[in-house]
N, C-alpha and C positions, 0 to 999 in steps of 0.2 A: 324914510319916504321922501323927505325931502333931495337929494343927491339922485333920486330916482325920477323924479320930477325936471329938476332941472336936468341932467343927462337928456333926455327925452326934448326938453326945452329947445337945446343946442342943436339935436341933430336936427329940428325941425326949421331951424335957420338955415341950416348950411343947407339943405333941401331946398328951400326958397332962395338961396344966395344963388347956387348951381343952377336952377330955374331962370332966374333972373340972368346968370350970364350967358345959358344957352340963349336966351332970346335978344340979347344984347349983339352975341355972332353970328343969329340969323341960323342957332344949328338946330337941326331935327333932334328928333328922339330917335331915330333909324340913323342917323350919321354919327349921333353920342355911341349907341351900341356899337358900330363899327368901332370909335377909339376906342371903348374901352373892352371891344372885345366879348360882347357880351350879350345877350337878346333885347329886345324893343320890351317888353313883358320885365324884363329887370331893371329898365331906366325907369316903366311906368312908377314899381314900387318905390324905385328912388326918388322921386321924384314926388311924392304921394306925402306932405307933411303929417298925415296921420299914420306910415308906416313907422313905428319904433323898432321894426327887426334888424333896420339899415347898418351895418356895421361901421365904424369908424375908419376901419380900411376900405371900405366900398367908397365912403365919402370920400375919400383924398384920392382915390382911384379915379374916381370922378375928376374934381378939382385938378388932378392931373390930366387926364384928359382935355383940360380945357385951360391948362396954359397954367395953373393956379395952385395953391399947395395953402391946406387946414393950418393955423398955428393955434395950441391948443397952452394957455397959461392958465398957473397956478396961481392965485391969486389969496 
């Protein structure tokens, strides 16, 4: 349970990270969709810290979009 928790944890940061740096670039959710190619209705879920279906390539897809890239350590 626990590893399922924190997984869950994580992606809910980086949802808030990418939150915080679209609004940091003044970028839309309709200009995000454009970089990463994808509809308004797919950034919402992204964007949404209570979605857990978000994939981990979605995030960094993201974060690529926006100049940035996930590092994920093992600790």
């Amino acid at each position: 349970l626990l590893p399922e928790v924190e997984a869950a944890a994580i992606k809910k940061v980086i949802a808030i990270q990418i939150a915080e740096l679209m609004k940091k670039d003044n970028l839309s959710k309709t200009e995000m969709a454009k970089r990463m190619n994808t509809s308004r209705s797919a950034i919402d879920r992204l964007l949404d810290p209570q979605n857990e279906s978000i994939t981990l390539q979605t995030l960094e897809h993201a974060a690529l979009a926006l100049g940035k890239k996930i590092q994920v350590n093992i600790v």
